[in-house]
C-alpha positions in Angstrom: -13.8 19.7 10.6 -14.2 17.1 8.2 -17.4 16.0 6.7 -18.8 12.4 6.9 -18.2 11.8 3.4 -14.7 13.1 3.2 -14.0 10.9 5.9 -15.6 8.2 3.7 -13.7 9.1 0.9 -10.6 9.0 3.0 -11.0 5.6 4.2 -12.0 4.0 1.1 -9.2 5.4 -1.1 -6.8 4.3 1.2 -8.8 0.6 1.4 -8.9 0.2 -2.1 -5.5 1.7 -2.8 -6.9 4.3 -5.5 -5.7 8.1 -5.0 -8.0 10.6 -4.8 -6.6 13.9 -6.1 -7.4 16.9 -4.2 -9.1 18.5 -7.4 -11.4 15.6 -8.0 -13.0 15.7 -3.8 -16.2 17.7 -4.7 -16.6 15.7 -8.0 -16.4 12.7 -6.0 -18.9 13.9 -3.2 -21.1 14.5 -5.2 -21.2 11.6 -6.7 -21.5 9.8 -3.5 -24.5 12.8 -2.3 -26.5 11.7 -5.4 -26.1 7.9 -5.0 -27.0 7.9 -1.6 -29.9 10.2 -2.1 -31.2 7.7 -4.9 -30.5 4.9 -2.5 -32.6 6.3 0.4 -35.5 6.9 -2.5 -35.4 3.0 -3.4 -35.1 2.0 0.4 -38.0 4.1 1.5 -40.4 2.6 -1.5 -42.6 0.1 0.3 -43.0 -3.1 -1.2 -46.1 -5.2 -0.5 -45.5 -8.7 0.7 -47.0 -10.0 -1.8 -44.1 -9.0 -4.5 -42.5 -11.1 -5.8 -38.8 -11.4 -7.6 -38.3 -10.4 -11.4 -37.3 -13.6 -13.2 -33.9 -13.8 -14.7 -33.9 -13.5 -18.7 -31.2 -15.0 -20.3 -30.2 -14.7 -24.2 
């Protein structure tokens, strides 16, 4: 049985038009493990209401 991310993988490669060789998969998943695992960490930080945007620097 597949895992949710190779079906991710799958779906996305064929979307985007981008082979993924068979050699690369775990490289890949991992990737997408650790990115998702930084996500959650970001989603999960409570904010208080009172924060506001960073302003935008330009040079």
């Amino acid at each position: 049985m597949a895992e949710p991310l190779d079906d991710y993988i799958d779906a996305v490669s064929k979307a985007l038009a981008l082979p993924v060789e068979e050699a690369w998969r775990p490289a890949v998943r991992a990737n997408l493990e650790v990115s998702l695992r930084l996500g959650r960490m970001v989603d999960e930080f409570a904010l208080p209401d009172e924060t506001e945007p960073a302003p935008i620097f330009t040079a």
